[in-house]
Backbone as a chain_set.jsonl record, in Angstrom:
{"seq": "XXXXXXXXXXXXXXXXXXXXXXXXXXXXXXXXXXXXXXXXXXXXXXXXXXXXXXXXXXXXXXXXXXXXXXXXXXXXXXXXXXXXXXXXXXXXXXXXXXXXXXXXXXXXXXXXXXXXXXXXXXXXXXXXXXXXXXXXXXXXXXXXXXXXXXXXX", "coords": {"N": [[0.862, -1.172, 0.0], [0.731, 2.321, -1.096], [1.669, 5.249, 0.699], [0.379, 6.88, 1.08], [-1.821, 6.013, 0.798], [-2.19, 4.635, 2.966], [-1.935, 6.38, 5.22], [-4.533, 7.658, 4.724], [-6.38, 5.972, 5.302], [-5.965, 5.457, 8.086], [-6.351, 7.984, 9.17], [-8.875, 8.056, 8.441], [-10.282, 6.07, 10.033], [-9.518, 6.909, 11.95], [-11.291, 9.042, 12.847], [-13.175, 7.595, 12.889], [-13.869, 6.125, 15.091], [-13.401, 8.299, 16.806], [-15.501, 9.377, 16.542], [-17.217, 7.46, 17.288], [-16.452, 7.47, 20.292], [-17.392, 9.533, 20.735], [-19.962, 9.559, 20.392], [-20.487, 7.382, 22.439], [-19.797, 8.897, 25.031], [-21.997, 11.043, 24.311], [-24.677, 9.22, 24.453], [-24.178, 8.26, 27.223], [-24.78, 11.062, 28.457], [-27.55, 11.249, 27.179], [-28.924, 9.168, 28.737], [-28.624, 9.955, 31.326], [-30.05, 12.383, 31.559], [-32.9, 11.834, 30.957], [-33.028, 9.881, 33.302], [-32.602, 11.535, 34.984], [-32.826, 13.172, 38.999], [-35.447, 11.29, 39.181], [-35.592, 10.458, 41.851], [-36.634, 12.504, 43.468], [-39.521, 11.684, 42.838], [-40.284, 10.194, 44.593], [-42.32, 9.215, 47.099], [-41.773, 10.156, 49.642], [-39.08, 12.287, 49.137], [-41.078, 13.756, 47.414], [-42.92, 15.027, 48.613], [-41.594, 16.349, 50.506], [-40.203, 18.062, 49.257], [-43.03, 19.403, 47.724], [-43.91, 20.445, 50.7], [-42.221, 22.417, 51.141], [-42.658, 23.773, 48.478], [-43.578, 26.98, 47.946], [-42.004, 28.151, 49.383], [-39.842, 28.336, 48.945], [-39.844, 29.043, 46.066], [-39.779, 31.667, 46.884], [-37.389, 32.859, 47.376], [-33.654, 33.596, 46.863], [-31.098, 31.7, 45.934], [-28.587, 30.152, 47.846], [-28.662, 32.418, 49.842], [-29.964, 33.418, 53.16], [-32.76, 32.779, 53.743], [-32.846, 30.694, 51.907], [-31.593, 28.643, 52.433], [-32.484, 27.94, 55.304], [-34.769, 27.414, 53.996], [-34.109, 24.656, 53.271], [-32.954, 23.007, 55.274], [-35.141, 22.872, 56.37], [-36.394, 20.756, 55.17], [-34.144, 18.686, 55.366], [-33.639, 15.947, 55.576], [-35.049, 14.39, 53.156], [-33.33, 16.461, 51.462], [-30.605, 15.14, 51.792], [-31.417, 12.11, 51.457], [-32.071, 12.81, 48.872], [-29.618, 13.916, 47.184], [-27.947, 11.294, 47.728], [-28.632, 9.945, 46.744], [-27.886, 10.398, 43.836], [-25.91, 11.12, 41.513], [-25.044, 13.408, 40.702], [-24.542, 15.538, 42.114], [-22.456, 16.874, 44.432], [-22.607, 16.235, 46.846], [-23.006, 13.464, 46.839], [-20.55, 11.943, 46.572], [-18.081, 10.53, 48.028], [-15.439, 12.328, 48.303], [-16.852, 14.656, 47.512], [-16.696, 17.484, 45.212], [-14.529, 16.719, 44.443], [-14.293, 13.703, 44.128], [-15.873, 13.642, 41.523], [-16.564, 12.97, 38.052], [-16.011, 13.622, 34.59], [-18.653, 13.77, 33.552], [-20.809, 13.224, 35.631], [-19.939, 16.223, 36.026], [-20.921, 17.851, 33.992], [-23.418, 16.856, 34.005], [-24.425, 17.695, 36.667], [-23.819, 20.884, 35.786], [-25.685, 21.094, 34.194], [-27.726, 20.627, 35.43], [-27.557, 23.049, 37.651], [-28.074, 24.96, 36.016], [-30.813, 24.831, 35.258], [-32.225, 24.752, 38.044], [-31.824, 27.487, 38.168], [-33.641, 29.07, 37.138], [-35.167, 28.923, 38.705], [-34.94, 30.953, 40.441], [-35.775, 33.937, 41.977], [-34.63, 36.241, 41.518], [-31.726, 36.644, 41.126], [-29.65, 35.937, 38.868], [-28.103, 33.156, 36.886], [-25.218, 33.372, 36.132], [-24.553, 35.002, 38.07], [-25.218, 33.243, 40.146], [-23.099, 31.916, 40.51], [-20.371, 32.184, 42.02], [-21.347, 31.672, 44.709], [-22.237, 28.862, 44.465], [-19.425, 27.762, 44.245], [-18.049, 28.138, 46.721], [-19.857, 26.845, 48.348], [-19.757, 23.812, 47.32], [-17.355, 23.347, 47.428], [-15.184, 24.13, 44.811], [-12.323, 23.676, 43.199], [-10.236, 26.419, 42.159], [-9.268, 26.081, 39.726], [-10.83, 24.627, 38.299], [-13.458, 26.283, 38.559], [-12.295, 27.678, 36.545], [-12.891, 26.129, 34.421], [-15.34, 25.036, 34.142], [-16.67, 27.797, 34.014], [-15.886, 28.439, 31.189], [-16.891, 26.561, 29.437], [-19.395, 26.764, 30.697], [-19.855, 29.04, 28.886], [-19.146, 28.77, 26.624], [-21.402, 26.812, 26.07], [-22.849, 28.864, 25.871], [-24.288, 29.444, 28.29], [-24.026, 31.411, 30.162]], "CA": [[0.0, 0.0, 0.0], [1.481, 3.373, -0.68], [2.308, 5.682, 1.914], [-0.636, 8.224, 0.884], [-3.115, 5.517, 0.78], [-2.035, 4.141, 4.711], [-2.148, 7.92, 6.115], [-5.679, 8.338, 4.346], [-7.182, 5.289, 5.936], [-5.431, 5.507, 9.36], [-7.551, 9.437, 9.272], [-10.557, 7.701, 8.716], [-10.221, 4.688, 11.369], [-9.306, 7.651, 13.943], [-11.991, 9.709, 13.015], [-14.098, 7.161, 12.78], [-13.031, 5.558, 16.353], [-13.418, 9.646, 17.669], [-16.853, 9.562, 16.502], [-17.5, 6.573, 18.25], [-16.621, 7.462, 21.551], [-18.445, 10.887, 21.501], [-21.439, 8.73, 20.901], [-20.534, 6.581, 24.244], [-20.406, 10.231, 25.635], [-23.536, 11.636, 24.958], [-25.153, 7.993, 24.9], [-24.629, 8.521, 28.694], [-25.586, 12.139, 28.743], [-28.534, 10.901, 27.077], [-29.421, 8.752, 29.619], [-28.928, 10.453, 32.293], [-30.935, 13.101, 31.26], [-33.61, 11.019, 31.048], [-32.971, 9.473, 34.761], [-32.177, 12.784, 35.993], [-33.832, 13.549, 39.806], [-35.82, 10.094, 39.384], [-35.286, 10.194, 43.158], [-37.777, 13.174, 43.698], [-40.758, 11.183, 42.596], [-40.295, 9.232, 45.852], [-43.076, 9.631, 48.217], [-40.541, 10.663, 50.745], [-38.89, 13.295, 48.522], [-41.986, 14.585, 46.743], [-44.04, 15.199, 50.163], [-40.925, 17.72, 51.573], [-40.537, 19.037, 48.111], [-44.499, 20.206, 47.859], [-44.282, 21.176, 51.526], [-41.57, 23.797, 50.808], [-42.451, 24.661, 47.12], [-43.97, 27.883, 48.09], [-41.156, 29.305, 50.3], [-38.656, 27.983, 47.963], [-40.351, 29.964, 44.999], [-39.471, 32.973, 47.172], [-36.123, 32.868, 47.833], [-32.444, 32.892, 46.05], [-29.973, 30.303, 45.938], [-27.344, 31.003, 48.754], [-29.333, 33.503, 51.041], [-30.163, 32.232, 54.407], [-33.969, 32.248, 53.557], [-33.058, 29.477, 51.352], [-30.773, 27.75, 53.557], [-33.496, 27.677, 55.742], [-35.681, 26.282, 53.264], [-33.341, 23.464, 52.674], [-32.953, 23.015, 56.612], [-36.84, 22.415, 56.71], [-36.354, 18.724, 54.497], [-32.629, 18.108, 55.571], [-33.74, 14.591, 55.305], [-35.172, 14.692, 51.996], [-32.519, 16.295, 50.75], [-29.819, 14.496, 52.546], [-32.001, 11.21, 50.992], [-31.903, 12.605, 47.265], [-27.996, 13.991, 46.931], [-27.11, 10.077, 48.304], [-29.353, 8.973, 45.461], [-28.031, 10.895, 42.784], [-24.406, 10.98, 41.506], [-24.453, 14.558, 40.008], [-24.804, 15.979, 43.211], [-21.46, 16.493, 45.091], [-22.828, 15.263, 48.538], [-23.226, 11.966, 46.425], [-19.159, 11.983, 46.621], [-16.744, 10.503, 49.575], [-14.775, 13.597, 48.555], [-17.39, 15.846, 47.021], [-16.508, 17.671, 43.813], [-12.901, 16.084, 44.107], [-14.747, 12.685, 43.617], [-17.068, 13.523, 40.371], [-16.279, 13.141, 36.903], [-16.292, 14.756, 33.712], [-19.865, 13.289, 33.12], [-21.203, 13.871, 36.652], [-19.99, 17.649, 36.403], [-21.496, 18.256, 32.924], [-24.607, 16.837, 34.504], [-24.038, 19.12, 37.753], [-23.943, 21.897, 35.289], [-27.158, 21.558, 33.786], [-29.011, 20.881, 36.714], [-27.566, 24.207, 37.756], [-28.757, 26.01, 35.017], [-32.249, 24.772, 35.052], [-32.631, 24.954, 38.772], [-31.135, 28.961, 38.322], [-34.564, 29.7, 36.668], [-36.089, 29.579, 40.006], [-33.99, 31.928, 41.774], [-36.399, 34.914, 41.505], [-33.688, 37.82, 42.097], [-30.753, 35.951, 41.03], [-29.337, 35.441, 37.955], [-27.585, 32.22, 36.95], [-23.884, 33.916, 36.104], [-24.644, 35.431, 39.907], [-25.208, 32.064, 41.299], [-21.798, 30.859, 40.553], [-19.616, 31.823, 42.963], [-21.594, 30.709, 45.588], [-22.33, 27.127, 44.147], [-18.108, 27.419, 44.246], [-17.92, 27.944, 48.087], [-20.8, 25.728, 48.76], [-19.71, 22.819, 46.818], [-15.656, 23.834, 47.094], [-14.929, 23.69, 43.667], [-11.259, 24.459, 43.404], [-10.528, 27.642, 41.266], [-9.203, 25.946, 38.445], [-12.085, 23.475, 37.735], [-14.068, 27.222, 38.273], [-12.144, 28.176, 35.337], [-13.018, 25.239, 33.493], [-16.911, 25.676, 34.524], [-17.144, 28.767, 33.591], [-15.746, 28.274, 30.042], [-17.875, 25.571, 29.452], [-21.511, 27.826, 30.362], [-19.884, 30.592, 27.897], [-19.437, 28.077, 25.182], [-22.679, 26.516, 25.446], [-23.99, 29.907, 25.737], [-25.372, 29.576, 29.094], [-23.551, 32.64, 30.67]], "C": [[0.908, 1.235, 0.0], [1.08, 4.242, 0.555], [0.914, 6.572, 1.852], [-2.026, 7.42, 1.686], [-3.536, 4.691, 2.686], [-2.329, 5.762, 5.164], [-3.925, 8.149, 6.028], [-6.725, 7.58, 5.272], [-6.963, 4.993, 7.426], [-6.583, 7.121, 9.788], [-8.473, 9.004, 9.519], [-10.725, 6.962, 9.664], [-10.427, 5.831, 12.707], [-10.685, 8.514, 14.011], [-13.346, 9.114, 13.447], [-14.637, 6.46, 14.415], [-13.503, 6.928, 17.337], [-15.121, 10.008, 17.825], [-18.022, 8.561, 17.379], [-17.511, 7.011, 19.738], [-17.251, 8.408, 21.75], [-19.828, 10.472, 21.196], [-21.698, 8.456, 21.913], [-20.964, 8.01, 25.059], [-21.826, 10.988, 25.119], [-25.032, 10.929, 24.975], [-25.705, 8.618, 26.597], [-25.291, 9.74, 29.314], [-27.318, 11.769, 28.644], [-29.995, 10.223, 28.214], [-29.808, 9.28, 30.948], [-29.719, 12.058, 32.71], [-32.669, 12.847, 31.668], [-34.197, 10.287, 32.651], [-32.988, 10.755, 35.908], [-33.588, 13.08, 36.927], [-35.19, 12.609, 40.043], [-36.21, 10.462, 41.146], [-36.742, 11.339, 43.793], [-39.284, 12.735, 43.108], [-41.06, 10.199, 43.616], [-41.309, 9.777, 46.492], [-42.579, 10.483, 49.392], [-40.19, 12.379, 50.736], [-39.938, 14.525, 47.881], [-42.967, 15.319, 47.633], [-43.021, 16.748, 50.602], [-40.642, 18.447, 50.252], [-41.831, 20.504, 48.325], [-44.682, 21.011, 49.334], [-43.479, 22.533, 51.521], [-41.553, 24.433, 49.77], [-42.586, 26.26, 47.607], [-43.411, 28.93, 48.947], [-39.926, 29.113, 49.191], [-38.627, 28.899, 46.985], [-39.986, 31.618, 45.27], [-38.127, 33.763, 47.545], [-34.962, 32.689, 46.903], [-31.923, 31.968, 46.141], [-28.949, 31.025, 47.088], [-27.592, 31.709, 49.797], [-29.546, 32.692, 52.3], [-31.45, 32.375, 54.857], [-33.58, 30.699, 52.777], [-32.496, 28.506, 52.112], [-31.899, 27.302, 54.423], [-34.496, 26.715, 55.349], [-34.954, 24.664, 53.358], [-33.141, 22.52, 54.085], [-34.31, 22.547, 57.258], [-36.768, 21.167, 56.246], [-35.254, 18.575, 54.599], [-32.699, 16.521, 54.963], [-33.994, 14.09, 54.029], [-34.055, 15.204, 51.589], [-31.252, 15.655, 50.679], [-30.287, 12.723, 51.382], [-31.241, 11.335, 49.059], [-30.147, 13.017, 46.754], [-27.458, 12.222, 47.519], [-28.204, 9.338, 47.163], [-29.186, 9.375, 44.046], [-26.476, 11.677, 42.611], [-23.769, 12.392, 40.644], [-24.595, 15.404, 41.477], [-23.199, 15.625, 43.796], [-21.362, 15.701, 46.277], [-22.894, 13.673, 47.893], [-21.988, 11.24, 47.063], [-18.754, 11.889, 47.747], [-16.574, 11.712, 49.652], [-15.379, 14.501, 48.086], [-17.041, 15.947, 45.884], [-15.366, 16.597, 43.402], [-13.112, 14.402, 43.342], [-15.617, 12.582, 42.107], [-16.241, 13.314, 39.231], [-16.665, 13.551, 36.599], [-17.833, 15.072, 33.339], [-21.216, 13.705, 33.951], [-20.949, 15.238, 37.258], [-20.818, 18.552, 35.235], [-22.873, 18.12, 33.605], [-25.224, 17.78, 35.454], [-24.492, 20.606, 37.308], [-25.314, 22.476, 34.425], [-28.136, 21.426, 34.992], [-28.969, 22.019, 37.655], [-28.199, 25.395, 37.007], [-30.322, 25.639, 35.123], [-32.562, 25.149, 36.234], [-32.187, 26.698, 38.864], [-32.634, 29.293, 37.783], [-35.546, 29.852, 37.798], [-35.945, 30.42, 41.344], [-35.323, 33.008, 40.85], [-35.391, 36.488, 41.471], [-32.098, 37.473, 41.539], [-30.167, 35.183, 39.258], [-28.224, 34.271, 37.385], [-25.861, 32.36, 36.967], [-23.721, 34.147, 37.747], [-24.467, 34.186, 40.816], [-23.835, 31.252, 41.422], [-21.204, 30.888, 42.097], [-20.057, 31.541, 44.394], [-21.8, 29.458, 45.542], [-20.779, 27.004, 44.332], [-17.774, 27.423, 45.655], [-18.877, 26.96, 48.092], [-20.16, 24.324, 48.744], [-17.749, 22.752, 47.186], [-15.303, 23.436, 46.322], [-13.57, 24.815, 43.788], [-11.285, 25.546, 42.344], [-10.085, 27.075, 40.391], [-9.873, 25.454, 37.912], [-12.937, 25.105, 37.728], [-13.946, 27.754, 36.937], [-12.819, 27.129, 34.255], [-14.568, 25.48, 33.136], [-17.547, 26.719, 34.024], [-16.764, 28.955, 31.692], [-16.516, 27.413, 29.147], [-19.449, 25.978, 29.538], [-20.843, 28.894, 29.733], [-20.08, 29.803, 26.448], [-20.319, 27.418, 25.134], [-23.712, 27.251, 25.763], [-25.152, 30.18, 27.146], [-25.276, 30.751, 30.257], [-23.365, 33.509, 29.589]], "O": [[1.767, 1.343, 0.876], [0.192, 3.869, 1.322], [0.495, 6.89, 2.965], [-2.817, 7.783, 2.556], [-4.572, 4.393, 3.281], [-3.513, 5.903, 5.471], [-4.567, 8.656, 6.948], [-7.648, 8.135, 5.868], [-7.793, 4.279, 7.988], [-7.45, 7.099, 10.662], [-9.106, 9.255, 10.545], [-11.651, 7.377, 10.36], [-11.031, 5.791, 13.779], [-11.194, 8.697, 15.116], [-14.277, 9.654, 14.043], [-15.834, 6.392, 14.692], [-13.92, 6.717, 18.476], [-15.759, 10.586, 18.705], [-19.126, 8.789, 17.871], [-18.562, 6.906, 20.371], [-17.823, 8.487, 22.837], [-20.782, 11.032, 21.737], [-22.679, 8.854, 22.541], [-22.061, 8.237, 25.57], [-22.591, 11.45, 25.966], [-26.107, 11.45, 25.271], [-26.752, 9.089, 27.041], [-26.062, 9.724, 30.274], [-28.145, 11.899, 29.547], [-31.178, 10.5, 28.413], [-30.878, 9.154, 31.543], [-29.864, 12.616, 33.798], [-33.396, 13.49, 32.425], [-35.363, 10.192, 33.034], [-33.26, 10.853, 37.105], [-34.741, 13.206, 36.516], [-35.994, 12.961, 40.906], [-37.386, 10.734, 41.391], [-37.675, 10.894, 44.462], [-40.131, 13.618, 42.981], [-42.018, 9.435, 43.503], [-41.274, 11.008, 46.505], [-43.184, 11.434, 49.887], [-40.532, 13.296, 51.482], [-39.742, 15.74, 47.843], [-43.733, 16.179, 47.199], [-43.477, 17.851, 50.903], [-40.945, 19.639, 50.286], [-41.789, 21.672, 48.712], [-45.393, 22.015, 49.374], [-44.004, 23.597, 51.849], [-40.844, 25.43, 49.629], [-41.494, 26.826, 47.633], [-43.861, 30.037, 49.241], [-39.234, 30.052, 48.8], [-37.626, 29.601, 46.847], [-39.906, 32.522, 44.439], [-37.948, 34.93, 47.891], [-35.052, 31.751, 46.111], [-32.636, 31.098, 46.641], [-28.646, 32.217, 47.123], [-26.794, 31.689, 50.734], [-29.322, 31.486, 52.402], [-31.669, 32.213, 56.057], [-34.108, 29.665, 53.188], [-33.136, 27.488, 52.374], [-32.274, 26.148, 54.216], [-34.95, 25.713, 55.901], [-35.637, 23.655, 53.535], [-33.181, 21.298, 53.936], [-34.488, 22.006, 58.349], [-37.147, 20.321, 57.056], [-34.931, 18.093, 53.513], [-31.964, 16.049, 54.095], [-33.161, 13.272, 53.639], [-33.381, 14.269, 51.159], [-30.728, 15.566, 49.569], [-29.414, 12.304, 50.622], [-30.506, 10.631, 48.365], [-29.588, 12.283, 45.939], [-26.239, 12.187, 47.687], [-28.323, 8.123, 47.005], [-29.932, 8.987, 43.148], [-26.013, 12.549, 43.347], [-22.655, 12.544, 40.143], [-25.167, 16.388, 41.008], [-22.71, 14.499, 43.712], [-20.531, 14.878, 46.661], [-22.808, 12.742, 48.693], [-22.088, 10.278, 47.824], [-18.874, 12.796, 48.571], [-17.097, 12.413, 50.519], [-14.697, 15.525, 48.045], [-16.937, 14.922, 45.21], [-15.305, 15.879, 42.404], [-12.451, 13.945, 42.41], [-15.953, 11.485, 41.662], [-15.044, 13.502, 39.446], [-17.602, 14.167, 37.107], [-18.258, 16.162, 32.957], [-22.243, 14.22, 33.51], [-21.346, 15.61, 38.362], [-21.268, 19.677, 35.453], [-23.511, 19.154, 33.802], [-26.211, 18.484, 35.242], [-25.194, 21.37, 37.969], [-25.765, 23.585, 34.139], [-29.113, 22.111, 35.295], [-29.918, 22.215, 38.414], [-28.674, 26.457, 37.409], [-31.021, 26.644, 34.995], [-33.349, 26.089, 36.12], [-32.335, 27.099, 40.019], [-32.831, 30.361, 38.364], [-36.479, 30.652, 37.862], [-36.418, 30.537, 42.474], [-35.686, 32.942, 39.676], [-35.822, 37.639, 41.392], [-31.316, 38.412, 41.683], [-30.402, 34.066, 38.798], [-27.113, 34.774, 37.555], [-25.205, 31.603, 37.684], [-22.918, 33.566, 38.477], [-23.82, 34.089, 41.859], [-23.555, 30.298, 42.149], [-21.387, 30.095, 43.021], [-19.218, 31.199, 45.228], [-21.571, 28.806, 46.56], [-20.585, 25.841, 44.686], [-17.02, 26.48, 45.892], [-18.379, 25.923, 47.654], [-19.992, 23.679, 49.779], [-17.18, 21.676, 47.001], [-14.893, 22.284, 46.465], [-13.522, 25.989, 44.158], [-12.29, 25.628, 41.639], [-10.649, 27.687, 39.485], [-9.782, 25.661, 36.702], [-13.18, 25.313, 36.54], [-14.87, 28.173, 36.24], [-13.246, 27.607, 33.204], [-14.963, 25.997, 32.091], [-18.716, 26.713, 33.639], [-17.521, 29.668, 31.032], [-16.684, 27.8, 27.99], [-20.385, 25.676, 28.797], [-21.338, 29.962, 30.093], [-20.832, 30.066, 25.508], [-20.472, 27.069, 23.963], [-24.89, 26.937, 25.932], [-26.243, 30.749, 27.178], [-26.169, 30.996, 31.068], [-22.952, 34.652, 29.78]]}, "num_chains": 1, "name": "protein.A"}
């Protein structure tokens, strides 16, 4: 085989091989999309949910009305972060424990739950989800490059 015709089909194998695995990856996104928060349809979960929707609805992310809120179903939520692997409390070590898969996930369930901050805009909510969670500052950098390029900051 000449030399042209090995380079040309070695391209395609890799590309083809590259295309493959970003299937596997958003295969699993897929899924867990799909699964995502499962855990709040629990009787358990869905009971301290509904009993705090209506203070919840009134409050930011971070404030210590919401804290509060969150302090009212400890158990419940204590229950659903140990049932749900995008969640840092899921983690021995917290963020330090997650992967790339379980922070992408992380990151959308930030952004969707940011639409119910009434006062609070989702760019705003960062750097407290970064103390909260202690996300070191370079994974911040990463985070934040990541909601600019898919446009969500």
């Amino acid at each position: 085989m000449n030399i042209e015709l090995e380079v040309l089909a070695d391209l395609l194998i890799h590309i083809s091989e590259v295309k493959e695995n970003i299937a596997s990856i958003r295969n699993d996104l897929e899924k867990r999309g799909i699964a995502h928060d499962r855990s709040k349809f629990e009787t358990f979960e869905f009971d301290s949910f509904a009993k705090t929707r209506q203070k919840f609805k009134t409050v930011d992310f971070g404030t210590k009305e919401y804290q509060e809120c969150v302090d009212e179903i400890k158990p419940a939520i204590d229950h659903h972060y140990a049932a749900n692997r995008h969640h840092t409390a899921y983690h021995f070590n917290g963020f330090n424990d997650m992967n790339l898969i379980d922070i992408l996930e992380m990151l959308a369930d930030w952004k969707a739950a940011s639409r119910r901050s009434p006062g609070l805009r989702f760019v705003d909510s960062l750097p407290g989800a970064y103390r909260k969670y202690d996300i070191p500052e370079n994974m911040q950098k990463h985070i934040e490059s990541t909601l600019t390029y898919l446009g969500w900051i």
